[in-house]
Rosetta silent file (secondary structure, phi, psi, omega in degrees, C-alpha in Angstrom):
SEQUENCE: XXXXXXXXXXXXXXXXXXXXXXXXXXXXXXXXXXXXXXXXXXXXXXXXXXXXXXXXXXXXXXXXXXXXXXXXXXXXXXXXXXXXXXXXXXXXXXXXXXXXXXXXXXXXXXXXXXXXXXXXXXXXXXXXXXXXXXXXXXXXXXXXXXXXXXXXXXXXXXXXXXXXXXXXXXXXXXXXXXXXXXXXXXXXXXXXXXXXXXXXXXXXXXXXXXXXXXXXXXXXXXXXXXXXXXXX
SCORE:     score description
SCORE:     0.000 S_00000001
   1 L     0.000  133.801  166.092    5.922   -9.661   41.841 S_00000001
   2 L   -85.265  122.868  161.860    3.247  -10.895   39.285 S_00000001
   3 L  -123.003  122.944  155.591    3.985  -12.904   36.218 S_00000001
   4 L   -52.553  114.633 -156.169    1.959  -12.439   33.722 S_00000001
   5 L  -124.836  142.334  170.822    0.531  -15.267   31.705 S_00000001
   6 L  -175.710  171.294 -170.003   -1.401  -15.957   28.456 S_00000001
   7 L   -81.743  128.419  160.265   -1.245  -18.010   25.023 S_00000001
   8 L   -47.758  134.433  170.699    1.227  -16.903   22.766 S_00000001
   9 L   -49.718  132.209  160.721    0.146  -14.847   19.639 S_00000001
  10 L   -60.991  128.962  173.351   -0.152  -17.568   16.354 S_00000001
  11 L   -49.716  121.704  174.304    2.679  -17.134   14.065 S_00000001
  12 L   -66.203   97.347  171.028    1.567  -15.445   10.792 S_00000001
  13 L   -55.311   -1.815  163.128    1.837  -18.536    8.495 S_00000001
  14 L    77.449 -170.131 -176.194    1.714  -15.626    5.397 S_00000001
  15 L   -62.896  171.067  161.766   -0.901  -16.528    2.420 S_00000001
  16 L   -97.694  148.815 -174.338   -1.286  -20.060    1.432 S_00000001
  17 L   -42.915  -49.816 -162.606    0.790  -21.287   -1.362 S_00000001
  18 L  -105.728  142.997 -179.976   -2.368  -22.509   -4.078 S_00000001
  19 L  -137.383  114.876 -161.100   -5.087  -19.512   -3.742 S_00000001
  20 H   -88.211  -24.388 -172.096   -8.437  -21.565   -5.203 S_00000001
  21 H   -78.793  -39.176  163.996   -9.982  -17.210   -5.212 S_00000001
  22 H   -33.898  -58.235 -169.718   -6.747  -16.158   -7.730 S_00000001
  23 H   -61.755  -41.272 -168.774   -8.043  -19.301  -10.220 S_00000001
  24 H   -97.362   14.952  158.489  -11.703  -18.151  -10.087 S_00000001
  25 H   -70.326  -68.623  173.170  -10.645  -14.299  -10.328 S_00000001
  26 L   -87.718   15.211 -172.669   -8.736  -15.547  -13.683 S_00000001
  27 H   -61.350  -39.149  179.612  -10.156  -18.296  -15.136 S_00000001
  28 H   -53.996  -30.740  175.005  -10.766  -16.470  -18.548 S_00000001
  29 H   -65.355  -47.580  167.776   -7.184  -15.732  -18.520 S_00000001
  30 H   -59.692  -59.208  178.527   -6.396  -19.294  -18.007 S_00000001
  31 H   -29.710  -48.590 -179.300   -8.808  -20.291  -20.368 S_00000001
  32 H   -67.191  -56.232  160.029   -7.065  -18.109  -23.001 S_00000001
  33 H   -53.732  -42.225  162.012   -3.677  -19.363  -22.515 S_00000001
  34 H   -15.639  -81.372  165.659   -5.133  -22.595  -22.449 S_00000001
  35 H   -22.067  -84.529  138.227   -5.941  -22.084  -25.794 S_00000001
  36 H    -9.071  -70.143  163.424   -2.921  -20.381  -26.919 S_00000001
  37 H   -36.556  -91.795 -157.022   -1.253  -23.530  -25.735 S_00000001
  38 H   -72.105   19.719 -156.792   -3.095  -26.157  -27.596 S_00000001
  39 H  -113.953  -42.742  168.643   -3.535  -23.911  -30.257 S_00000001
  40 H   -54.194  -36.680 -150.874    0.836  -23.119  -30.620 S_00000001
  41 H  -104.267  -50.776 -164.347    1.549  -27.327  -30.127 S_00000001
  42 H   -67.500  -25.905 -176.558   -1.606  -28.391  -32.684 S_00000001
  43 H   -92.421  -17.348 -174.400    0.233  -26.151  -35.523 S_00000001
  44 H   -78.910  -21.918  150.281    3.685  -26.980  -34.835 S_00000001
  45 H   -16.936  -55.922 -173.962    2.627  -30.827  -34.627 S_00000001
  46 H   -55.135  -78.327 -179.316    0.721  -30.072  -38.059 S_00000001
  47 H   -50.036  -51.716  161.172    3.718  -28.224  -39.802 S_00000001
  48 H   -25.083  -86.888 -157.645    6.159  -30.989  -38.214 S_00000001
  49 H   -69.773  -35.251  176.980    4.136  -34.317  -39.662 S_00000001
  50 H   -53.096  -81.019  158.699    3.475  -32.320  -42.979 S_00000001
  51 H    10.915  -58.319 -177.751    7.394  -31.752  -43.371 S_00000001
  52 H   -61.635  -43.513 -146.324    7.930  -35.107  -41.681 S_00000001
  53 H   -95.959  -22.136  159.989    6.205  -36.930  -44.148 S_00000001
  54 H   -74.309  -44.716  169.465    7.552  -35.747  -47.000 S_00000001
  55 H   -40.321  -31.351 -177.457   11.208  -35.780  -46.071 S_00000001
  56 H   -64.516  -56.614 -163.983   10.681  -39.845  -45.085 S_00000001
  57 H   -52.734  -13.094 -160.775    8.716  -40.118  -48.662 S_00000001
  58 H   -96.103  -52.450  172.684   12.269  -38.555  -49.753 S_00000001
  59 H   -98.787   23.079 -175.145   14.660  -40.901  -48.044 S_00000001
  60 H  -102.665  -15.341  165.872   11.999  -43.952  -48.903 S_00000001
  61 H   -60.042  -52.967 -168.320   12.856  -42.873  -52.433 S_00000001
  62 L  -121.828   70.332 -152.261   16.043  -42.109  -52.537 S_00000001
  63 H   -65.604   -9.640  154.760   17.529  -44.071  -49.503 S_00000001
  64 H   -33.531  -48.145 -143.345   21.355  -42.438  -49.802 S_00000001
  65 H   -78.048  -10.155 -163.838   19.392  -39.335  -48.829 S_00000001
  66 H   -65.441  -51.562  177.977   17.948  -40.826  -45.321 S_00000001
  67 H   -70.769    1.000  163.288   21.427  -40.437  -42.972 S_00000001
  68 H  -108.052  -16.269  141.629   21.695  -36.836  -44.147 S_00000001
  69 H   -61.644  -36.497 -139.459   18.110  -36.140  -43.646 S_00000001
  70 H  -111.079  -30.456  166.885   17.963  -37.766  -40.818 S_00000001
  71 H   -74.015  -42.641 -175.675   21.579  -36.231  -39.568 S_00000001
  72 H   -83.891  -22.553 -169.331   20.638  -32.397  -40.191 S_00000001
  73 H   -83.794  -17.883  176.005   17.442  -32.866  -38.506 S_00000001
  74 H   -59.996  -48.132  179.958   19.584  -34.547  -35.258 S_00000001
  75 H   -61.376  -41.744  153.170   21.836  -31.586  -35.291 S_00000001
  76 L   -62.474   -0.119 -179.542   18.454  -29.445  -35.285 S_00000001
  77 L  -120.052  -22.674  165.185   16.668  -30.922  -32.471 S_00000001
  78 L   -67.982   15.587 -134.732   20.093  -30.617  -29.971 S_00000001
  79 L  -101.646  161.287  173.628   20.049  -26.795  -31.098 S_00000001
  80 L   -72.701  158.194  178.111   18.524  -25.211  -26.777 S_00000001
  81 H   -71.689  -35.814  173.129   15.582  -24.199  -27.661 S_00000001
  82 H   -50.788  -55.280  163.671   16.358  -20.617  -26.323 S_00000001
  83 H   -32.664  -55.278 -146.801   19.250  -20.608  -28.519 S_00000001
  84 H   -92.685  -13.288  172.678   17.059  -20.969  -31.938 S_00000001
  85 H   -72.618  -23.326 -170.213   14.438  -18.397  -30.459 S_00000001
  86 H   -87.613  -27.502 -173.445   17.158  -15.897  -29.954 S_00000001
  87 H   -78.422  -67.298 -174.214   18.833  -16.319  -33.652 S_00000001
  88 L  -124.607   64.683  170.516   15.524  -15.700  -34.896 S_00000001
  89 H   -68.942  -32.507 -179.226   14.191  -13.185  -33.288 S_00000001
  90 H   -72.366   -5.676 -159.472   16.493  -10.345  -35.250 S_00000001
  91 H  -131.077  -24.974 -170.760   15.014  -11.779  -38.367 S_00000001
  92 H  -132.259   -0.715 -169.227   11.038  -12.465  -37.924 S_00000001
  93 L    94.494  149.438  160.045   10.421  -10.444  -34.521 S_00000001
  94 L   -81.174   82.469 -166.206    8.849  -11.206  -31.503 S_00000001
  95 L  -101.016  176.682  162.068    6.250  -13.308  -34.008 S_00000001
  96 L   -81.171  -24.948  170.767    4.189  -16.431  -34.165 S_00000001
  97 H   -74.496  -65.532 -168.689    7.207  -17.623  -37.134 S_00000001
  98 H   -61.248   12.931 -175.782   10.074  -17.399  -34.617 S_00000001
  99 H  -118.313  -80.383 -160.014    7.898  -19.345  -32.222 S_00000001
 100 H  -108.380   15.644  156.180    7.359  -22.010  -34.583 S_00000001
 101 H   -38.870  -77.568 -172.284   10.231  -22.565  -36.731 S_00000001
 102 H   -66.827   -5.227 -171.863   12.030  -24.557  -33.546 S_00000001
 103 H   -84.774  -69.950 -170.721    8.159  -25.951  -32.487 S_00000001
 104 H   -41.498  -47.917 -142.282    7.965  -27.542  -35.839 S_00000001
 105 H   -90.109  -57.005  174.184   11.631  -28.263  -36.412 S_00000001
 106 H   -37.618  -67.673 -171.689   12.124  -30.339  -33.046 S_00000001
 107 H   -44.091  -27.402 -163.956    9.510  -32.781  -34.180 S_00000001
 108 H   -56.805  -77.807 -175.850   11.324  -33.546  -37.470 S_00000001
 109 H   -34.563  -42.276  179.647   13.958  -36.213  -35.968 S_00000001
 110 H   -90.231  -62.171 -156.629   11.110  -38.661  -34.190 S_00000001
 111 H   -64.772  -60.622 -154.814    8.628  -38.441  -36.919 S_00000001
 112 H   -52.565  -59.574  172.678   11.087  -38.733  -39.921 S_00000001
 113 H   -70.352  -37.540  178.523   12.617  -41.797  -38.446 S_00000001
 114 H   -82.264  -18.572  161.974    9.354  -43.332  -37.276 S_00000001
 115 H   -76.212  -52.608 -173.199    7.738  -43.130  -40.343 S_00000001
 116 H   -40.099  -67.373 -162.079   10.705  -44.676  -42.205 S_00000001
 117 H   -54.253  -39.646  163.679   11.133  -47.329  -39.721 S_00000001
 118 L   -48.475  -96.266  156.176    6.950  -48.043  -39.658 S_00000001
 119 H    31.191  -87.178 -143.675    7.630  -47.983  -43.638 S_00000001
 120 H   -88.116   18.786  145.560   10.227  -50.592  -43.554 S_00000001
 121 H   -55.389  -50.443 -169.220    8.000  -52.692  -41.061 S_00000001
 122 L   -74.462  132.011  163.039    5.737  -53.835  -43.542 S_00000001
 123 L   -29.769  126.956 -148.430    5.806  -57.354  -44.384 S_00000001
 124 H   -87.270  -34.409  179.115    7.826  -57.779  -47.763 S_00000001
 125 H   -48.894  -29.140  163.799    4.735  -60.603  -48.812 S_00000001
 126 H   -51.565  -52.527  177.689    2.320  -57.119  -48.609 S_00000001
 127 H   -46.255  -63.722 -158.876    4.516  -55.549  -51.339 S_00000001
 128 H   -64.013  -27.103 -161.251    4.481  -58.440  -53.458 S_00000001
 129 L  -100.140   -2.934  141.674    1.032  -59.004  -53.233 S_00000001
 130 L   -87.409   16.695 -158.708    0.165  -55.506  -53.899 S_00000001
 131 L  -103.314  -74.171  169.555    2.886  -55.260  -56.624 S_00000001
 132 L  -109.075   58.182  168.348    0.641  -57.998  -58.123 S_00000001
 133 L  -107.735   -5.133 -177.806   -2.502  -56.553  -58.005 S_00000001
 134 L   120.462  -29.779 -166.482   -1.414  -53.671  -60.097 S_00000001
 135 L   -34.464  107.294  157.732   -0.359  -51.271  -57.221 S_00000001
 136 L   -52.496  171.416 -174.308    2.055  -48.736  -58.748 S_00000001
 137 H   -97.495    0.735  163.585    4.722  -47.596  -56.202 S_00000001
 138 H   -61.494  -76.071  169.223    3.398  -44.370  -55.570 S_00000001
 139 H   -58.018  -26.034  165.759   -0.127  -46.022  -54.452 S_00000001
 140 H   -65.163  -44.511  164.957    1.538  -48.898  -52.817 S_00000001
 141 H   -25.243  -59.897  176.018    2.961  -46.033  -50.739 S_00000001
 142 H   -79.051  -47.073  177.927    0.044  -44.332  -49.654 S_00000001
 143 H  -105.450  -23.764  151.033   -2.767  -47.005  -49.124 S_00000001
 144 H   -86.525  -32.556 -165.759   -0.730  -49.703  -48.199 S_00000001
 145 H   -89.018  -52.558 -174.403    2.653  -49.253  -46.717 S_00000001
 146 H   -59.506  -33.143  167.744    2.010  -45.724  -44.556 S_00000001
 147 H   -49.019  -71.826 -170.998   -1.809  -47.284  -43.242 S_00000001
 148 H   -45.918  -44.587  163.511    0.331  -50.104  -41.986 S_00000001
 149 L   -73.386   41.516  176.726    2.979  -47.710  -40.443 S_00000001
 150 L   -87.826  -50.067 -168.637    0.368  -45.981  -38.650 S_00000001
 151 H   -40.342  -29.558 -172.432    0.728  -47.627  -35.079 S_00000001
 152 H   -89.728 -120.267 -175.735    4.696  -46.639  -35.559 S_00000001
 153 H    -8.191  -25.819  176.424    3.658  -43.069  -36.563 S_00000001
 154 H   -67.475  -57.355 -152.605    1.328  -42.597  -34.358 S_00000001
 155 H   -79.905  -16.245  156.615    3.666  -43.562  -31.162 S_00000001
 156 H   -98.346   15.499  165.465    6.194  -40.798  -32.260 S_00000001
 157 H   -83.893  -18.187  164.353    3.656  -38.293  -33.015 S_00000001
 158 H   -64.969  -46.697  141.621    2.913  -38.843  -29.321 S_00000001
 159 H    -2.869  -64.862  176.057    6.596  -38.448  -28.411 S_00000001
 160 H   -73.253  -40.549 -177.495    6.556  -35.377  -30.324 S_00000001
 161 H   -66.139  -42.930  165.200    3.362  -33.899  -29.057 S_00000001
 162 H   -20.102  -88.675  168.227    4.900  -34.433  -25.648 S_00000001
 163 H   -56.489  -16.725  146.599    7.757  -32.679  -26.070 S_00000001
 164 H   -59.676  -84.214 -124.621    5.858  -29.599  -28.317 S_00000001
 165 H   -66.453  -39.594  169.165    3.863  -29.205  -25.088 S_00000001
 166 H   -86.525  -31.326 -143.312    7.033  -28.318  -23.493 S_00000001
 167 H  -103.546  -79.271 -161.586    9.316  -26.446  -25.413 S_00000001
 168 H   -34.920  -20.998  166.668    5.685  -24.045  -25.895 S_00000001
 169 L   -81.051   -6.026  168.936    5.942  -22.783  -22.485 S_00000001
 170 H   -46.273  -47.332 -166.252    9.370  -21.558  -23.759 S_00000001
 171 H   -71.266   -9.762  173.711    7.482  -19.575  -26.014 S_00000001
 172 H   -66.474  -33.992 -154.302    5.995  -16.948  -22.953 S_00000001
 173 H   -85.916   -2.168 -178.054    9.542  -15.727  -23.224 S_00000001
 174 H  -121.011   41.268  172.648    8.570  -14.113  -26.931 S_00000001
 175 L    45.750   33.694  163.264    5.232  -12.587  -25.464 S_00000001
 176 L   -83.877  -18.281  158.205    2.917  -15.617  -27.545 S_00000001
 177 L   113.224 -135.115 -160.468    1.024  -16.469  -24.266 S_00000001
 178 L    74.796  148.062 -172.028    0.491  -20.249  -23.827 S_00000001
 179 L   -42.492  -27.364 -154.737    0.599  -21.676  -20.258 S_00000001
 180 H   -76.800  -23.267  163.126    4.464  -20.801  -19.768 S_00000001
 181 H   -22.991  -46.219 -154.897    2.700  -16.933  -18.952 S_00000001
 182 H   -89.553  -25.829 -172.779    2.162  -17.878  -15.693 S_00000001
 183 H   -64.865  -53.196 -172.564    5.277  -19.769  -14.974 S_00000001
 184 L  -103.180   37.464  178.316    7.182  -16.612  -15.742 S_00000001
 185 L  -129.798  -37.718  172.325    4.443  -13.521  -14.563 S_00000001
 186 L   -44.013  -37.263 -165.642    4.698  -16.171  -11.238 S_00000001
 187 L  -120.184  -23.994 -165.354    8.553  -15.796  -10.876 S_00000001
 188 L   -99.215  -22.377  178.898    8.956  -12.285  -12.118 S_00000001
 189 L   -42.241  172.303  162.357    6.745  -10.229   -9.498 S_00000001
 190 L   -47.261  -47.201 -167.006    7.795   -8.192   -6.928 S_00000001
 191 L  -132.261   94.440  168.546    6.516  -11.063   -4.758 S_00000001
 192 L   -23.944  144.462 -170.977    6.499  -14.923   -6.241 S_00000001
 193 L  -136.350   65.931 -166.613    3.312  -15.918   -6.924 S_00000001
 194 H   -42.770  -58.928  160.563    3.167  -19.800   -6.488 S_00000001
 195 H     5.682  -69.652  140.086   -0.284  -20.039   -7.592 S_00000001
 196 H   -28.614  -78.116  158.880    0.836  -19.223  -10.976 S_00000001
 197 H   -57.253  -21.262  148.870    3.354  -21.306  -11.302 S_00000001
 198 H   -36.951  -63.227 -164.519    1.029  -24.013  -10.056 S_00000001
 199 H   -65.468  -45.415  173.110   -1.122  -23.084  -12.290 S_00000001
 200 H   -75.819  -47.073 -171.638    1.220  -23.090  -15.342 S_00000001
 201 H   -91.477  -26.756  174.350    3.143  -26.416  -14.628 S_00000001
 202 H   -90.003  -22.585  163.262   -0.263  -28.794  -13.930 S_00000001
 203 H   -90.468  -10.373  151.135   -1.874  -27.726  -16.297 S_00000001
 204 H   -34.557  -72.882 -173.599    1.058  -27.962  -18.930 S_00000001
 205 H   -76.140   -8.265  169.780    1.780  -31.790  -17.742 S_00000001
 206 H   -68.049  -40.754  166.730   -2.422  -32.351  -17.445 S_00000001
 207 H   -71.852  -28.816  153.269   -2.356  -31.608  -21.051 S_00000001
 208 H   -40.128  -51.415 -128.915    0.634  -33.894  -21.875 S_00000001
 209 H  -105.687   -4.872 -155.539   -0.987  -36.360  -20.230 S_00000001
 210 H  -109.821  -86.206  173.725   -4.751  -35.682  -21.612 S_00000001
 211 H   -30.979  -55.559  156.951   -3.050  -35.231  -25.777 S_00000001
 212 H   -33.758  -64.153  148.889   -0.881  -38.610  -25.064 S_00000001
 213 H    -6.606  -80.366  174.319   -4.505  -40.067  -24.312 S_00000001
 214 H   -61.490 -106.825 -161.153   -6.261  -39.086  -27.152 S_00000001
 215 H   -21.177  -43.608 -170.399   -3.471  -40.319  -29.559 S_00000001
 216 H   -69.071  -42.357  162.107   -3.043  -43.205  -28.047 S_00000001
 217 H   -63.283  -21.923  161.232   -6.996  -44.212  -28.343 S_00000001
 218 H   -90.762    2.807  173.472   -6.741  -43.024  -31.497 S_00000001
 219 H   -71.825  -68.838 -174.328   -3.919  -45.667  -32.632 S_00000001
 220 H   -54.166   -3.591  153.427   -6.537  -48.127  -31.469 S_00000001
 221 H   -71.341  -46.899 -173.949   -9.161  -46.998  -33.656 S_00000001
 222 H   -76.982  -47.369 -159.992   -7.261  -46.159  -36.820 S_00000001
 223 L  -112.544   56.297 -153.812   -4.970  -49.503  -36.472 S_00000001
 224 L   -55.352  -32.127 -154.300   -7.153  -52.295  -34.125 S_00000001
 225 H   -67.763  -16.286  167.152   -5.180  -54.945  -35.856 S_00000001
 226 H   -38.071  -54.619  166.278   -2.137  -53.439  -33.873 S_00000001
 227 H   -32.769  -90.542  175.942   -3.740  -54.629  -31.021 S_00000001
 228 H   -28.692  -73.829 -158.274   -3.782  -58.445  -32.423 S_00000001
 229 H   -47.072  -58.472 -178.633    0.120  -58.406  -33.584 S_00000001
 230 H   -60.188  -39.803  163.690    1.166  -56.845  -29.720 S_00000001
 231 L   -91.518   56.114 -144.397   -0.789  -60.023  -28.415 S_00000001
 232 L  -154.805    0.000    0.000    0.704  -62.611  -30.200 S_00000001
């Protein structure tokens, strides 16, 4: 009897997980979310710090009013994010306003407080000496106290821009695009499509990480003297 011999067949190892011909098939489509992304996180960021700045100017006024601003906006940033997309969806649609009501509205709690707290940083000898130079308290406000709070403002508009970057792939789930497309067109096929979700979660935290950047070099532009004080 004869036994037959020869190398075993290779196991089909299936596709590879990252497919570099998928990315250059789609890059406009990435490109586009891309967009979409920074385009969703730059307005709620915007509408946030507008918001922000008045509500601080509100409790820097009135300073009773700061733990109940500062308490409804706590109770608004623990709301799930899913949660405040679902109440108002029945009311605005699957829109760009039900996308950034909760974009906007998260940011409120870190800015609100870091502007106060920058605020109530500045050196009480600054006041006086811009008290008696004429400074009304409106204009001490504006050109003196908030310049001075920028380095504090600044480091929770990065905070917040973080955390916008994430909550926006949330936003895939109300058909507004943004990277979180891929994350969920990735998990919902017939057949997972890791690629996608690859695709969706590095570039998501490369743009945390690239906007975090940028802020931060720009604290060091707008406020150098920041610098000095932290090396002391």
């Amino acid at each position: 009897m004869h036994v037959t011999t020869g190398t075993p067949l290779a196991a089909d190892s299936g596709p590879p997980i990252f497919q570099w011909k998928w990315v250059d098939r789609n890059a406009d489509d990435i490109v586009q979310r891309l967009v979409e992304h920074i385009s969703l996180t730059g307005a709620a960021l915007g509408i946030g710090l507008l918001v922000s700045i008045v509500l601080a100017v509100v409790s820097l006024r009135f300073r009773w009013s700061y733990p109940v601003i500062l308490g409804t906006a706590g109770a608004l940033y623990v709301i799930p994010s899913l949660g405040a997309f679902a109440v108002l969806v029945p009311f605005f649609g699957l829109t760009f306003v039900s996308a950034m009501i909760p974009l906007a509205t998260y940011t409120l709690l870190i800015l609100i407080r870091n502007i106060v707290t920058g605020v109530d940083q500045v050196p009480n000898e600054v006041r006086e000496a811009a008290i008696g130079m004429g400074y009304t308290r409106g204009r001490l406000l504006w050109q003196i106290e908030l310049p001075l709070a920028l380095p504090v403002v600044i480091a929770g508009l990065r905070v917040a821009a973080v955390t916008t970057i994430g909550l926006v792939t949330v936003t895939s789930m109300l058909g507004l695009g943004g990277l979180g497309y891929f994350i969920r067109a990735g998990i919902q096929t017939a057949t997972p499509n890791p690629t996608m979700i690859i695709v969706g979660v590095v570039l998501s935290v490369a743009l945390a990480v690239v906007v975090d950047l940028v802020l931060w070099l720009s604290e060091r532009v707008l406020a150098p003297w920041s610098r000095k004080v932290r090396a002391r």
